[in-house]
N, C-alpha and C positions, 0 to 999 in steps of 0.2 A: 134930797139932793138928786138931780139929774145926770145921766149918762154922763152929759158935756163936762159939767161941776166936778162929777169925781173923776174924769179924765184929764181934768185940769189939774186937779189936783192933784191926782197921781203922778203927771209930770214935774209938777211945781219938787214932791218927796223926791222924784229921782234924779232932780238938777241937785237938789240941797247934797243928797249922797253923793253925788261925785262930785260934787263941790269938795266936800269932807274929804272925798277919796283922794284927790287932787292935794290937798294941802298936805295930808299923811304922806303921799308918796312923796312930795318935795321934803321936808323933815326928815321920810326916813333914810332919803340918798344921802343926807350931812351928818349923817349920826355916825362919829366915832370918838372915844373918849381918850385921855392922854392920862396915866397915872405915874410916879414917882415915888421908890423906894425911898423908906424910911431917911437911909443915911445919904439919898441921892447919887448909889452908884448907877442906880437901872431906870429911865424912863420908857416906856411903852404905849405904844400906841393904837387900841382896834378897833374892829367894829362891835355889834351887838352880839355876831356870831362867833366872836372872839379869833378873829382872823387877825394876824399881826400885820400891820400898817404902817408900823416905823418902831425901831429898835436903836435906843443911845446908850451907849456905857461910857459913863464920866471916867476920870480920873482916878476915882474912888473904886472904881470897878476892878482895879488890879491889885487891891490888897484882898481882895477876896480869893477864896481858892475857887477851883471848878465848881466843887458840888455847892457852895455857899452862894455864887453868882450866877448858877443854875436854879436853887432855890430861890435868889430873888427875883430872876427874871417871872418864872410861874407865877411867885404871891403876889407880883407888881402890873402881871398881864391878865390877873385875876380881879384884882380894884379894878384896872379900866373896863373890865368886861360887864364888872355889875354897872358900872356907869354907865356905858354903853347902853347895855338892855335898858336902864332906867330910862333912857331916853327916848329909845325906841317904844318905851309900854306908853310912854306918856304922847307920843307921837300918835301912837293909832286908835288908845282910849277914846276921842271923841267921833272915832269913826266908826268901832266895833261896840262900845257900852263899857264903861267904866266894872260893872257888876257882871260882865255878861261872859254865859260859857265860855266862851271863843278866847275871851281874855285871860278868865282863871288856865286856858290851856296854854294859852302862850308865857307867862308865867310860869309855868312850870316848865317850859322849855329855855326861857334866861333866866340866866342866874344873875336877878339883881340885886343879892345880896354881894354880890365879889366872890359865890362859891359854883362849882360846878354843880351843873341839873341833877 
């Protein structure tokens, strides 16, 4: 391979990556998930960094006491948040590597099980 060849082709990898890069960042601006307690007093709404983005209390919401309607808010803004992250890991896996360091750290920075890091 010639100079030219593998400078072509070095361009050709760095269109492909920001091609990649390009679709992740679109992905990851739509990423937030909506989840819903169990008895449907609490739905919530966040992002992957588990930022709150919309908060409903049904009707059901007022036979709860405080500390009952406070604990659902948390375990119900906790679902959405692993959601969230789930969709954010799967959003930038084909741009970072499925296997790859960088991923296993981000992983450990969302909680995509629904639990805090």
């Amino acid at each position: 391979m010639d100079a030219e060849q593998w400078l072509a082709a070095y361009r050709e990898r760095l269109t492909e990556i920001g091609a990649r890069a390009a679709r992740a960042r679109e992905e990851l601006a739509g990423v937030e998930a909506t989840a819903s307690s169990r008895d449907g007093a609490v739905t919530v709404t966040v992002n992957p960094a588990g930022a709150l983005r919309r908060l409903v209390l049904s009707e059901r919401s007022e036979a709860l006491t405080r500390t009952q309607l406070a604990a659902a808010v948390l375990a119900t803004a906790a679902q959405a948040q692993g959601a969230a992250a789930r969709q954010a890991t799967a959003a930038v896996a084909p741009l970072i590597g499925e296997d790859s360091e960088t991923m296993r750290l981000l992983r450990t920075h969302l909680p995509v099980d629904g639990s805090a890091p």
